[in-house]
DOZA-565362 format. One line per field, with one value per atom (N, C-alpha, C): residue number from 1; residue in three letters; atom name; x, y, z. Coordinates in steps of 0.2 Angstrom, whole numbers. Layout:
i	c(NUM ...)
aa	c(ALA ...)
at	c(CA ...)
x	c(X ...)
y	c(Y ...)
z	c(Z ...)
This chain:
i	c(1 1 1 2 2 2 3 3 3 4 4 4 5 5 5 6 6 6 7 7 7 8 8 8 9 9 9 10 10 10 11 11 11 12 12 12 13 13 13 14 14 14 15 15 15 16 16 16 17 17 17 18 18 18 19 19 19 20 20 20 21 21 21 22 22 22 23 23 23 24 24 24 25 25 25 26 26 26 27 27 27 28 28 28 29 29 29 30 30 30 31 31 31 32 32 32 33 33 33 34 34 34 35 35 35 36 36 36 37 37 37 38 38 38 39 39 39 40 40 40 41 41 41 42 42 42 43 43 43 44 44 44 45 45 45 46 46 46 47 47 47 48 48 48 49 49 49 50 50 50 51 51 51 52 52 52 53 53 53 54 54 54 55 55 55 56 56 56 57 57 57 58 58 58 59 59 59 60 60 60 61 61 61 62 62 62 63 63 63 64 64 64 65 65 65 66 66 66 67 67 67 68 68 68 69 69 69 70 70 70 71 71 71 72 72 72 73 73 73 74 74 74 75 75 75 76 76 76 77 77 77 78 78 78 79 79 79 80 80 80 81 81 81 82 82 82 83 83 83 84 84 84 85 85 85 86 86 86 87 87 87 88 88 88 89 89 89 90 90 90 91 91 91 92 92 92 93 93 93 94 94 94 95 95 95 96 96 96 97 97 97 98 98 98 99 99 99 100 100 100 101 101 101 102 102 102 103 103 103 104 104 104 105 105 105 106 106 106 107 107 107 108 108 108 109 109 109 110 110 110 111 111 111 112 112 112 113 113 113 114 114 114 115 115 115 116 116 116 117 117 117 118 118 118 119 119 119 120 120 120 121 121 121 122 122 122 123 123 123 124 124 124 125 125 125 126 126 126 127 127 127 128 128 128 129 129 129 130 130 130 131 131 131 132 132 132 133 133 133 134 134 134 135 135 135 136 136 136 137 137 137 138 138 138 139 139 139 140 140 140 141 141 141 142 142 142 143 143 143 144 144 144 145 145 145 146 146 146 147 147 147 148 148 148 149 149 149 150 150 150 151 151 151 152 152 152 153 153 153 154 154 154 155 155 155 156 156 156 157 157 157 158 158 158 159 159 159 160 160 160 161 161 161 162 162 162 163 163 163 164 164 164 165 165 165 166 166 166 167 167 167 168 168 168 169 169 169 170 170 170 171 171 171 172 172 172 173 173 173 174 174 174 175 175 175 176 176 176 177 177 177 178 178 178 179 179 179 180 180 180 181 181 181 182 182 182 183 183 183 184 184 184 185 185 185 186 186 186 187 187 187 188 188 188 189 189 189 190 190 190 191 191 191 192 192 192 193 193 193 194 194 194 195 195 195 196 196 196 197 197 197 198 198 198 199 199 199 200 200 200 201 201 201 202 202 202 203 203 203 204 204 204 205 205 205 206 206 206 207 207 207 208 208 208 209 209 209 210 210 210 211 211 211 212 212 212 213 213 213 214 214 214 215 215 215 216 216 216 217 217 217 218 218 218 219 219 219 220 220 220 221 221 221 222 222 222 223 223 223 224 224 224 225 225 225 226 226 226 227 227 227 228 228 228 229 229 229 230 230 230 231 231 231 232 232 232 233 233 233 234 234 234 235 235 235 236 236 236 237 237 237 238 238 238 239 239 239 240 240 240 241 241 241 242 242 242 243 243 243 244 244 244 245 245 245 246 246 246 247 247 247 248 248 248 249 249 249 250 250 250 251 251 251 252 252 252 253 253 253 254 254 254 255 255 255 256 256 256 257 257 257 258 258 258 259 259 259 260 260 260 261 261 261 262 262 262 263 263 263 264 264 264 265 265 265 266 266 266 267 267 267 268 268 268 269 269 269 270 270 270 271 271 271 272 272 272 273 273 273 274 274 274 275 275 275 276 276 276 277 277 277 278 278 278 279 279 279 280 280 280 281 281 281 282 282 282 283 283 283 284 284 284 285 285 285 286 286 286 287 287 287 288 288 288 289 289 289 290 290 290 291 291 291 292 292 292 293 293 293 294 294 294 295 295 295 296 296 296 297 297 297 298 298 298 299 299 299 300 300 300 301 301 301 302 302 302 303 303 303 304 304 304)
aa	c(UNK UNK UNK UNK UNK UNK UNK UNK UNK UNK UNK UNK UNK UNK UNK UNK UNK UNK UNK UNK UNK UNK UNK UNK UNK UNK UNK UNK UNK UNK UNK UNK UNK UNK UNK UNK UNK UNK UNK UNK UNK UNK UNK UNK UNK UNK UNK UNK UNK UNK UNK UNK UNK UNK UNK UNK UNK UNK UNK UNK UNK UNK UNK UNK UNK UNK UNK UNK UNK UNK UNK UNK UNK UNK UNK UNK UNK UNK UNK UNK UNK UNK UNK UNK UNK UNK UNK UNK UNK UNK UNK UNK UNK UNK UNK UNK UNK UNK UNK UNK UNK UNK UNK UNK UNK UNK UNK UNK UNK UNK UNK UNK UNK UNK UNK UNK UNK UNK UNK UNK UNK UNK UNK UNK UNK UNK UNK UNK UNK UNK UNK UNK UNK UNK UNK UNK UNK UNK UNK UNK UNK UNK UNK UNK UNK UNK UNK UNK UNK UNK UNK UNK UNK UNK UNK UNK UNK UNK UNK UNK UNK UNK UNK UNK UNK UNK UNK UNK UNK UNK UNK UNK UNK UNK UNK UNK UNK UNK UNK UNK UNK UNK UNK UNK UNK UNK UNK UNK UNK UNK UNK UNK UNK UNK UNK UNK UNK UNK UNK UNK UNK UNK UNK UNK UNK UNK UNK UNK UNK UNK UNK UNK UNK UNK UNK UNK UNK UNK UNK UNK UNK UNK UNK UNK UNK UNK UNK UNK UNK UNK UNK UNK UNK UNK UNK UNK UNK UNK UNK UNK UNK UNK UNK UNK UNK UNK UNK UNK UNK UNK UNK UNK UNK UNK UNK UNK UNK UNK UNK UNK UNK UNK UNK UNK UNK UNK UNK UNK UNK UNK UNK UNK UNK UNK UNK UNK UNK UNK UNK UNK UNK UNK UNK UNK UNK UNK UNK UNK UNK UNK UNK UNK UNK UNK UNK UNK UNK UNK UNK UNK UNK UNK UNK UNK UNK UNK UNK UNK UNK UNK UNK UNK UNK UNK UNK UNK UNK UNK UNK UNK UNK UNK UNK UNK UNK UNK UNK UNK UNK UNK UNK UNK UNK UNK UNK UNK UNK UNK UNK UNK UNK UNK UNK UNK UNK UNK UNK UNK UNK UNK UNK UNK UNK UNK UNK UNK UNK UNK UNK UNK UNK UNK UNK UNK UNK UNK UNK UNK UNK UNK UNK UNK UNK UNK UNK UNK UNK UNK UNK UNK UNK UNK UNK UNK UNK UNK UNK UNK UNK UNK UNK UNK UNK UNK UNK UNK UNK UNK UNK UNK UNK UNK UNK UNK UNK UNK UNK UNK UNK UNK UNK UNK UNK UNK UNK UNK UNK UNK UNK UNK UNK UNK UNK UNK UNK UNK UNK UNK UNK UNK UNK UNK UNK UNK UNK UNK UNK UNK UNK UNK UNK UNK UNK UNK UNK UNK UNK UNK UNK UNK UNK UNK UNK UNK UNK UNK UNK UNK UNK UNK UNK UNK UNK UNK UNK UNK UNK UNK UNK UNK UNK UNK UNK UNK UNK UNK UNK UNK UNK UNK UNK UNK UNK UNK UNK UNK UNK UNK UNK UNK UNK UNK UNK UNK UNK UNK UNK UNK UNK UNK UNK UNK UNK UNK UNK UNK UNK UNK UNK UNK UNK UNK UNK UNK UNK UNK UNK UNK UNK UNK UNK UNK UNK UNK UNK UNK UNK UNK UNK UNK UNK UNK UNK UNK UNK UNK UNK UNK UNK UNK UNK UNK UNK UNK UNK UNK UNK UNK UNK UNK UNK UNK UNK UNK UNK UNK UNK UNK UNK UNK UNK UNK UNK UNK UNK UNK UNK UNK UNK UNK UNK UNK UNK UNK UNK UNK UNK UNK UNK UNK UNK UNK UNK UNK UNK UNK UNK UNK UNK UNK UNK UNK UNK UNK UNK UNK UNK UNK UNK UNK UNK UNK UNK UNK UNK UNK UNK UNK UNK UNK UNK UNK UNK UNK UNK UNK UNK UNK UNK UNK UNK UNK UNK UNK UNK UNK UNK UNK UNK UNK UNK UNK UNK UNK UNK UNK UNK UNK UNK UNK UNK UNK UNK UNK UNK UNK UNK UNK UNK UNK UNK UNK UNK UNK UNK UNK UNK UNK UNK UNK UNK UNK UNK UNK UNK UNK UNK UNK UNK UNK UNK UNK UNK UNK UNK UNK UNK UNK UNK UNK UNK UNK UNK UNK UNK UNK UNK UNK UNK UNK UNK UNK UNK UNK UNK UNK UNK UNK UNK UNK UNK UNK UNK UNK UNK UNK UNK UNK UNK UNK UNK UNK UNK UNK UNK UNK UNK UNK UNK UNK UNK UNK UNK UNK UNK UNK UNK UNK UNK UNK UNK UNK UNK UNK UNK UNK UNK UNK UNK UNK UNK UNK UNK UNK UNK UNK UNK UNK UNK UNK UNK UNK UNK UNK UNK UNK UNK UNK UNK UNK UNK UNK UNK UNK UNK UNK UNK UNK UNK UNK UNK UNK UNK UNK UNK UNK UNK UNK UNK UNK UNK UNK UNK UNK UNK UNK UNK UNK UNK UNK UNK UNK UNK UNK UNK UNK UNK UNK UNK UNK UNK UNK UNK UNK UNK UNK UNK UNK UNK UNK UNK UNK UNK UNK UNK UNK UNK UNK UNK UNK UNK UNK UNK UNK UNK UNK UNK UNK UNK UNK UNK UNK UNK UNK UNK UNK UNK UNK UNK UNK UNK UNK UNK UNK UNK UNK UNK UNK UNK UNK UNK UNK UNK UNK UNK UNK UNK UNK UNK UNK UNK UNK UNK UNK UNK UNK UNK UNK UNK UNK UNK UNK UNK UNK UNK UNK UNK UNK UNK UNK UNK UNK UNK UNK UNK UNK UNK UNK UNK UNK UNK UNK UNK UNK UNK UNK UNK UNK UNK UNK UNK UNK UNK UNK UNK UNK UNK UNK UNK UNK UNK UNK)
at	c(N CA C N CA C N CA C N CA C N CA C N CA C N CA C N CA C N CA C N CA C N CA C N CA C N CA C N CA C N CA C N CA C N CA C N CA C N CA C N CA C N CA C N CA C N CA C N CA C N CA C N CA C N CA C N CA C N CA C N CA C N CA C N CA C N CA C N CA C N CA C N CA C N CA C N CA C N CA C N CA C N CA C N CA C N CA C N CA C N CA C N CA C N CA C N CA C N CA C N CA C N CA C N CA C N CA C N CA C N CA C N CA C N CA C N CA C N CA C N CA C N CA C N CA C N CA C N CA C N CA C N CA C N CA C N CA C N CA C N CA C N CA C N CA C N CA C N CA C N CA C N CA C N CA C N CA C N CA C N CA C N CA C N CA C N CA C N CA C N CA C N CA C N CA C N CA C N CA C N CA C N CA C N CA C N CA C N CA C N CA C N CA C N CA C N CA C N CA C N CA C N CA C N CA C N CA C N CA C N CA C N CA C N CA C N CA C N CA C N CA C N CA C N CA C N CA C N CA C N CA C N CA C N CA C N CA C N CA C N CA C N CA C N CA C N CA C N CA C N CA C N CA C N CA C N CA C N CA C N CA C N CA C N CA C N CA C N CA C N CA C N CA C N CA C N CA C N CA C N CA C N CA C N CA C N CA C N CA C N CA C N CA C N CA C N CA C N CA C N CA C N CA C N CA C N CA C N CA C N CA C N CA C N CA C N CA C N CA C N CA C N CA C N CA C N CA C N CA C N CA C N CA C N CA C N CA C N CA C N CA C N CA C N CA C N CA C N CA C N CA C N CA C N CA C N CA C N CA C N CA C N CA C N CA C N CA C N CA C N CA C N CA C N CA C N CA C N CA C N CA C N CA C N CA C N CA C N CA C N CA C N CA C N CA C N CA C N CA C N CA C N CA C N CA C N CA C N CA C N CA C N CA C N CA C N CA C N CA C N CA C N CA C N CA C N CA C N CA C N CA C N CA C N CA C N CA C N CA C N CA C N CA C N CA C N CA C N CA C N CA C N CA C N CA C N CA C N CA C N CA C N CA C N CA C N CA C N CA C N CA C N CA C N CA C N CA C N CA C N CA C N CA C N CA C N CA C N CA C N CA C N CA C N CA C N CA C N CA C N CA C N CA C N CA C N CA C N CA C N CA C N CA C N CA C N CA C N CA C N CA C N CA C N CA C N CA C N CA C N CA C N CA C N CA C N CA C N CA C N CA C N CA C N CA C N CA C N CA C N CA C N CA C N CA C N CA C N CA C N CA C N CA C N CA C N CA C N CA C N CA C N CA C N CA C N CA C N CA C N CA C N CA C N CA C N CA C N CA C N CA C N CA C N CA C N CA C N CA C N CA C N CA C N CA C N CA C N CA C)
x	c(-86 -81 -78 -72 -68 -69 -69 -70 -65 -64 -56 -55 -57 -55 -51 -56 -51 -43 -44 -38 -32 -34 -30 -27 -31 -30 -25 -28 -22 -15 -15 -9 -6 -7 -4 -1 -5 -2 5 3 6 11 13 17 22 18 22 22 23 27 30 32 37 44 42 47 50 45 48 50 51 54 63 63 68 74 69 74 76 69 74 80 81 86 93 91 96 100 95 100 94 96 93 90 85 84 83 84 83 78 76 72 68 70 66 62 63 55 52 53 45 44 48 45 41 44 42 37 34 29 22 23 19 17 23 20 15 16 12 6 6 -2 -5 -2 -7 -9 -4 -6 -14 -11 -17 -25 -23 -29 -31 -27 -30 -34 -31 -34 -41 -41 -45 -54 -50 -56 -58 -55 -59 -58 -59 -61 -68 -68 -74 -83 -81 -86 -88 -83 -84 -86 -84 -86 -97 -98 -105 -109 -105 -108 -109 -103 -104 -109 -112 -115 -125 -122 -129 -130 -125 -125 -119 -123 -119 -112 -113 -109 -102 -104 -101 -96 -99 -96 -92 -94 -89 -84 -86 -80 -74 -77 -70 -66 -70 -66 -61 -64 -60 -52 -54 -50 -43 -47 -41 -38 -40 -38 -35 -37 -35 -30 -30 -26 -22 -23 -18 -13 -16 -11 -7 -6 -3 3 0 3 10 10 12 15 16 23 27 21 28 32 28 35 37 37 41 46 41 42 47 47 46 55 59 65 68 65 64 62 55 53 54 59 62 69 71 78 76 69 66 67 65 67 71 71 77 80 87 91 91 88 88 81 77 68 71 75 75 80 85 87 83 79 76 69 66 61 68 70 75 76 77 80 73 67 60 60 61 60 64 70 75 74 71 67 59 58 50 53 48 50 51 56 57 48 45 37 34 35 30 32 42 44 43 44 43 35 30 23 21 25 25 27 33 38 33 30 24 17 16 10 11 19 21 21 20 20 14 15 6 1 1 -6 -6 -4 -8 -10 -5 -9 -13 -14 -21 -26 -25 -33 -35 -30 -30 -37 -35 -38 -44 -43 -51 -53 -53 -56 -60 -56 -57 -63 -62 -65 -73 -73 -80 -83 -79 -82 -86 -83 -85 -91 -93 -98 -104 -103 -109 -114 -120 -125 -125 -127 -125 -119 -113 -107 -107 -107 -108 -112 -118 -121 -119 -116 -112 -109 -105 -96 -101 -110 -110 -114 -112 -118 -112 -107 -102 -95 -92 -85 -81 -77 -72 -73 -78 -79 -79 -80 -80 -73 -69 -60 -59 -59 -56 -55 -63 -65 -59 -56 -52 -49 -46 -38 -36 -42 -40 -40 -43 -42 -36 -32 -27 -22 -20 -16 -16 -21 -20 -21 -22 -21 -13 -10 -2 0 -2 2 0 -6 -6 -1 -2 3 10 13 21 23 20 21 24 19 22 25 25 29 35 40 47 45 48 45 50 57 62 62 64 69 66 57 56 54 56 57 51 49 43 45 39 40 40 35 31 33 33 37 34 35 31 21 20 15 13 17 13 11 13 11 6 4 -2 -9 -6 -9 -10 -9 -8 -16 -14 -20 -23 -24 -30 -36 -31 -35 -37 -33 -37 -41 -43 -49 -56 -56 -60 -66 -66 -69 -73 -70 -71 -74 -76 -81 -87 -86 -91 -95 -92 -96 -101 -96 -100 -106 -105 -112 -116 -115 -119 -124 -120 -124 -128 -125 -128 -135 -132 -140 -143 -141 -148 -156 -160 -166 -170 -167 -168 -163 -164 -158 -154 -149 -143 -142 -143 -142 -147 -151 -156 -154 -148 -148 -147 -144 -146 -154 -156 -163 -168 -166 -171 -171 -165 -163 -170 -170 -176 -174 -167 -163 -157 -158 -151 -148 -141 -137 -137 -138 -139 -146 -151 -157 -161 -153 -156 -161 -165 -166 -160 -163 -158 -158 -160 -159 -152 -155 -149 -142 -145 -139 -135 -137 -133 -131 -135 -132 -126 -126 -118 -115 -115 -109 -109 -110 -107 -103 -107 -103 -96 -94 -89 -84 -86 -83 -80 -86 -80 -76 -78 -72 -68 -69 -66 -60 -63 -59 -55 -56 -52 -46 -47 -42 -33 -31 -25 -23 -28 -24 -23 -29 -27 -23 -21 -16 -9 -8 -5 -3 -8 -9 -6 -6 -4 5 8 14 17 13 16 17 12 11 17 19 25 29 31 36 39 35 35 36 34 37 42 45 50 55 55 61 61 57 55 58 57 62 69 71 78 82 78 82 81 75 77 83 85 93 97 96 104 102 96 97 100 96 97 104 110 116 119 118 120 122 115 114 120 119 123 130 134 139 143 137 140 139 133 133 140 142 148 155 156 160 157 153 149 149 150 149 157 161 171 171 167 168 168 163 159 163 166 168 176 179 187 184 183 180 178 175 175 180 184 192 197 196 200 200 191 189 190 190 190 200 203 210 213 212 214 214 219 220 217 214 211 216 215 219 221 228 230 229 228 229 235 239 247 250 248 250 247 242 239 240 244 245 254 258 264 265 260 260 257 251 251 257)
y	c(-12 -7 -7 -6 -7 1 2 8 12 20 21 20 20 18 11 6 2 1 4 4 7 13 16 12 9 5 1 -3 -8 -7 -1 3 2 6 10 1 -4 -11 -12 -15 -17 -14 -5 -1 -2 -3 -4 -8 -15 -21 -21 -16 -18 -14 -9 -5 -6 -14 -16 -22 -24 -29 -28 -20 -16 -15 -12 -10 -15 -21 -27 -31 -32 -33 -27 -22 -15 -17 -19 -19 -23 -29 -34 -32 -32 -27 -33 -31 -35 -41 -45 -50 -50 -51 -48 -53 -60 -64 -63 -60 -59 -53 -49 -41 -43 -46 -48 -51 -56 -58 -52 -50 -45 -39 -37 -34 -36 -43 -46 -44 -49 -50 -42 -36 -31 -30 -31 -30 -34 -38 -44 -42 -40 -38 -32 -28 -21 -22 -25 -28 -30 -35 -40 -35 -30 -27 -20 -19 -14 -15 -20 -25 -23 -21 -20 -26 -31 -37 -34 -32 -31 -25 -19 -13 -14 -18 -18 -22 -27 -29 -26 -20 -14 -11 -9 -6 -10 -15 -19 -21 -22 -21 -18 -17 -13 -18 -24 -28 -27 -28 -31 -24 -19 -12 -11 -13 -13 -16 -21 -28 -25 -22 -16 -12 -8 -5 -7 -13 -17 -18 -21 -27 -20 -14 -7 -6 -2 -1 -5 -12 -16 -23 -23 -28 -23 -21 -19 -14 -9 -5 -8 -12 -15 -20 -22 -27 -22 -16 -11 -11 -9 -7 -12 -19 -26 -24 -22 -27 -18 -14 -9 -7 -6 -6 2 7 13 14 11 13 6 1 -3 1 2 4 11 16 23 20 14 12 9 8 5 9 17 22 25 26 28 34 35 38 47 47 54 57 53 55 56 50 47 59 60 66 72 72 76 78 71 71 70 71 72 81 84 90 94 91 96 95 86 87 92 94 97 104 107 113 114 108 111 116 121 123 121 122 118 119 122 120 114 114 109 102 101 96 95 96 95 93 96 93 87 88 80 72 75 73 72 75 74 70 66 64 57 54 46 48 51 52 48 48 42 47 53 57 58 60 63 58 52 47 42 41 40 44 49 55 54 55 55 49 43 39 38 39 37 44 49 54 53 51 49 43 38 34 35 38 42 46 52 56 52 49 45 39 40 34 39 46 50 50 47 44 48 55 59 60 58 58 50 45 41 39 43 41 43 51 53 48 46 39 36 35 29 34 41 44 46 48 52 47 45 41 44 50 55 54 55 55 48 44 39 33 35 34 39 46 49 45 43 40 34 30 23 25 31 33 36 39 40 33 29 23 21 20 15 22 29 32 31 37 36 28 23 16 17 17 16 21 28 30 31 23 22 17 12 6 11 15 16 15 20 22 16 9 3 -4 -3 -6 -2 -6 -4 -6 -1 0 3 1 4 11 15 20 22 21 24 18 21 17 19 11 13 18 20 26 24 16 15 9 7 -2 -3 -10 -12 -13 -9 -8 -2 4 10 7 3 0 -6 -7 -11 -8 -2 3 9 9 12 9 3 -1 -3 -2 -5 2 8 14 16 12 12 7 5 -1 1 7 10 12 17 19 15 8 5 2 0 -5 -1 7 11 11 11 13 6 0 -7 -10 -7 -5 -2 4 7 5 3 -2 -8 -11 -18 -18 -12 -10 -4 -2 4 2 3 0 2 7 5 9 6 9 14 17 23 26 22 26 24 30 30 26 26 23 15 14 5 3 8 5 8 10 11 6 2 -3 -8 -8 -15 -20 -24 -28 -27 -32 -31 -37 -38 -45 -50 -55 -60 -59 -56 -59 -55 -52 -46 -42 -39 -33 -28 -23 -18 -17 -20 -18 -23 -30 -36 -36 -32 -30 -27 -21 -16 -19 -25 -27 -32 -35 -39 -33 -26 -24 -21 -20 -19 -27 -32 -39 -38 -36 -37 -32 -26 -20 -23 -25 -30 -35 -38 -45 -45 -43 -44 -38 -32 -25 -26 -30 -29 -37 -41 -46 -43 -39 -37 -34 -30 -26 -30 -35 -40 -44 -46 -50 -46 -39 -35 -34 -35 -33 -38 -44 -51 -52 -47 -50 -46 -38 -34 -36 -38 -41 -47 -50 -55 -53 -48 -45 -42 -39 -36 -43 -46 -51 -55 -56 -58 -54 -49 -42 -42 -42 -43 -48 -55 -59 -60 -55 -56 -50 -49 -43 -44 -49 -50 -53 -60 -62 -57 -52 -49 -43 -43 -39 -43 -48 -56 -56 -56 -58 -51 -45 -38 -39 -41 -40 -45 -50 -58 -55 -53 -49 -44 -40 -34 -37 -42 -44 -47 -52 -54 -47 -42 -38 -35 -33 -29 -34 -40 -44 -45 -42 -43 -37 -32 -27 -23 -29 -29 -30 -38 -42 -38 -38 -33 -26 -24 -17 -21 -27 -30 -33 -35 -38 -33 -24 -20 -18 -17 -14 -17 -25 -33 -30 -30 -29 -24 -20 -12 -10 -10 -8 -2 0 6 11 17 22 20 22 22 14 9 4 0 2 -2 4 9 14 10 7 7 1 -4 -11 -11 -4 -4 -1 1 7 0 -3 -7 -13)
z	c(-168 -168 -161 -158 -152 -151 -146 -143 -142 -143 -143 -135 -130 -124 -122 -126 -126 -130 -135 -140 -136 -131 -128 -123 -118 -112 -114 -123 -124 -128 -130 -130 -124 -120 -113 -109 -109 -106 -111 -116 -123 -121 -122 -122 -115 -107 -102 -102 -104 -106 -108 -114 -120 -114 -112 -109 -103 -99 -95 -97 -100 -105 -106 -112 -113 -109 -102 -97 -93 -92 -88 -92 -96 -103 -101 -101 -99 -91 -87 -82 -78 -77 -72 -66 -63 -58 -53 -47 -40 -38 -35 -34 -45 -49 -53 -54 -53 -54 -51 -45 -41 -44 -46 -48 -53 -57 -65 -64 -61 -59 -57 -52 -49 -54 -58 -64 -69 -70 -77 -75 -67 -65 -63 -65 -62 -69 -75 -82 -84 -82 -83 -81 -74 -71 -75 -74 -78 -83 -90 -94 -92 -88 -87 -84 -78 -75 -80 -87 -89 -96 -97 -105 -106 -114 -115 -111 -111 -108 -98 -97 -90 -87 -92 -94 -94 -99 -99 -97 -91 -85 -80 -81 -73 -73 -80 -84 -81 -82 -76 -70 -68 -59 -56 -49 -45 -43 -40 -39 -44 -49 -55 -56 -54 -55 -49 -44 -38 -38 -39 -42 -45 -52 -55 -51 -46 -42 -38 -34 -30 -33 -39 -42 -44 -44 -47 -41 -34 -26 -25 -21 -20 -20 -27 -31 -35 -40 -45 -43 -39 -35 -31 -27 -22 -26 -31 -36 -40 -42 -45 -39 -34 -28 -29 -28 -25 -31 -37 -43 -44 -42 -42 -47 -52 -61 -62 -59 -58 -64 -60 -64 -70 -71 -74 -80 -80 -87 -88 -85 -85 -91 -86 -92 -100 -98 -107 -110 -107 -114 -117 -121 -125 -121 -123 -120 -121 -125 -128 -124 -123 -120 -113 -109 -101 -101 -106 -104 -105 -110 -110 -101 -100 -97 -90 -89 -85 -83 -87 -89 -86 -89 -87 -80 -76 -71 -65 -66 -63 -64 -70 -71 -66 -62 -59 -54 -52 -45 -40 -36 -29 -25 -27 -24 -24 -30 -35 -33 -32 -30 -25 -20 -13 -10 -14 -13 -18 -22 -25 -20 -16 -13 -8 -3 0 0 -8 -9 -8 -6 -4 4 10 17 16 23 26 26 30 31 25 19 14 10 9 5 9 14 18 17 19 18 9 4 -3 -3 -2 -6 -1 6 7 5 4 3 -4 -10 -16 -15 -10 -13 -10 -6 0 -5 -10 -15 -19 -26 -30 -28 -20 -20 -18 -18 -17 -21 -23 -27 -33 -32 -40 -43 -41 -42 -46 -42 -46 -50 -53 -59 -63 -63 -67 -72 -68 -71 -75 -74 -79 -84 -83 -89 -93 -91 -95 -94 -101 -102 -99 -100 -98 -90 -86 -79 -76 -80 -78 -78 -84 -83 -79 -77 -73 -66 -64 -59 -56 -63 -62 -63 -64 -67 -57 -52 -47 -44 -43 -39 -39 -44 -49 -43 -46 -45 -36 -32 -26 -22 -26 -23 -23 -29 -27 -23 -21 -17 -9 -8 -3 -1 -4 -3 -1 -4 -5 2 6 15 18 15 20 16 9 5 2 2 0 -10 -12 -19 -21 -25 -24 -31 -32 -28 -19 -19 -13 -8 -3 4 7 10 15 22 24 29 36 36 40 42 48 49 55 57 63 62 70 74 69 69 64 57 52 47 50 53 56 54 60 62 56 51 45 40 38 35 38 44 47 47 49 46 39 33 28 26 30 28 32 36 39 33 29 24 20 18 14 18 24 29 30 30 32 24 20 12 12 13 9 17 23 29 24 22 21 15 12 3 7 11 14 18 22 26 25 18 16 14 17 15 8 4 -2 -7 -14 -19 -17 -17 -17 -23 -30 -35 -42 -42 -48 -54 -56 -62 -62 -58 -57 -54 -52 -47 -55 -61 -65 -68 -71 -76 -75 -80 -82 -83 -86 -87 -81 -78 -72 -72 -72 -70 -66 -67 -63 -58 -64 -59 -52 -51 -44 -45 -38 -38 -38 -39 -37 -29 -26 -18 -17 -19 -18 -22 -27 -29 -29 -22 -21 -14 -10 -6 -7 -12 -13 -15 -19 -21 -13 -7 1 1 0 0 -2 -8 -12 -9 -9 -6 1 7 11 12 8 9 5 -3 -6 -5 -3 -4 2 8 11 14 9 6 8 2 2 9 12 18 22 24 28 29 24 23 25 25 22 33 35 44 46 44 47 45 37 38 42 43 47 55 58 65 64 61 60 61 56 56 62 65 70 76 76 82 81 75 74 75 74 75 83 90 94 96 94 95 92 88 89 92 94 99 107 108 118 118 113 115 115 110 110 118 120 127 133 132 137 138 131 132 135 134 134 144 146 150 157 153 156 156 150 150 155 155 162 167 171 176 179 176 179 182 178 179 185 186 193 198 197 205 205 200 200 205 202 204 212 217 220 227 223 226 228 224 223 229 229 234 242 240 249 250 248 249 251 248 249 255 256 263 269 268 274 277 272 272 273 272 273 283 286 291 292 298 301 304 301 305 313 313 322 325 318 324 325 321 321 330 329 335 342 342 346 350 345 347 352 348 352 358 359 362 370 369 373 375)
């Protein structure tokens, strides 16, 4: 029998499919192969990292459990900005819902909005997500996730959200504009990939298990101890967790020198420009002053 959790998951894909489908059909949206693109593969993946088969391999090792998260944070979130489904699948709906859930939004309190408004800034969805991801790795916290279902989607259902409202700051995600450009979007990801180095240290070089219920398991995946096991789920957690950012630091450092280089010429020429009129200028003032007769000397000549 399929679990309700899966039936739901695969509801909720199915469903933002059909409506990004609907709405792409409604009004063509911008770059839409690559958006169209970027959405499938987060769909894909979501599927793929909470499929029932991968679900009770988490369930046997640490790694394989970490893997799921990586593959939420790191991948699918960031996937979900590029292709920036947000009013694509708002057009899927029908028109009578889009006014209604319109009508509620316009009804919140100017409070509510504005701290909402607030959870796409850089400080807040930096702190959000390493905070979230430093909680959930606290050993009693994470046994929980694997003793209780509810706590355990909660846990993915945080990854997934605060992952997308850290991308937003330094990806353009249209209706919402990145915040962050250049050096400070560098400087942005490099500070979130801090947490995630400190947690998968700490997995790598603990010198024994961190969490009772995989260090009990009698049957564990792939043959590990639970020591080795918790030392690739630090493996996973750095290399593979910090894949996207990286790459994410190298376009931004381009960018940034690119923009760099097209702005010396236009100083270069700025500069070449004025020069010539300052030596016109220079030049004009010592021909007036060479020329210009000295008081009393036309007197002085008649007079002798």
């Amino acid at each position: 029998m399929i679990p309700v959790e899966q039936l739901v998951l695969a509801a909720v894909i199915v469903g933002a499919g059909q409506l990004y489908a609907v709405g792409a059909r409604r009004r063509r949206p911008k770059h839409a192969f690559r958006r169209g693109a970027c959405f499938a593969a987060a769909l894909v993946l979501l599927e793929v990292a909470l499929c029932a088969p991968f679900h009770r391999l988490a369930d046997e090792s640490l790694a394989a459990h970490m893997l799921q998260h990586v593959v939420l944070m790191s991948y699918v979130s960031p996937l979900l900005v590029l292709a920036a489904p947000w009013l694509t699948v708002w057009r899927g709906l029908p028109l009578v819902t889009r006014r209604r859930l319109a009508r509620r939004v316009v009804a919140l309190p100017a409070t509510l909005r504005r701290s909402l408004r607030m959870l796409v800034a850089p400080w807040p969805a930096w702190l959000l997500l390493n905070v979230d991801l430093a909680v959930w790795h606290v050993p009693w916290l994470y046994d929980l996730t694997l003793r209780n279902g509810g706590v355990h989607e909660l846990e993915h259902a945080s990854y997934l959200l605060f992952g997308v409202l850290f991308w937003l700051p330094i990806v353009d995600s249209s209706p919402v504009r990145a915040r962050l450009r250049g050096m400070k979007a560098v400087a942005y990801a490099v500070a979130g990939m801090a947490t995630g180095w400190v947690l998968a240290l700490v997995l790598a070089f603990a010198p024994a298990p961190l969490y009772p219920v995989y260090a009990a398991l009698r049957i564990r995946a792939f043959g590990l101890s639970a020591l080795a096991d918790q030392q690739l789920a630090g493996g996973v957690m750095l290399a593979l967790g910090s894949i996207p950012l990286s790459i994410a630091v190298f376009v931004f450092v381009y960018r940034w020198l690119d923009d760099t280089a097209r702005t010396a010429p236009r100083h270069t020429a700025t500069r070449s420009a004025t020069a010539p009129s300052e030596a016109s200028r220079f030049s004009t003032s010592t021909v007036v002053m060479t020329t210009t007769k000295p008081p009393g000397a036309g007197r002085t000549l008649r007079g002798s």
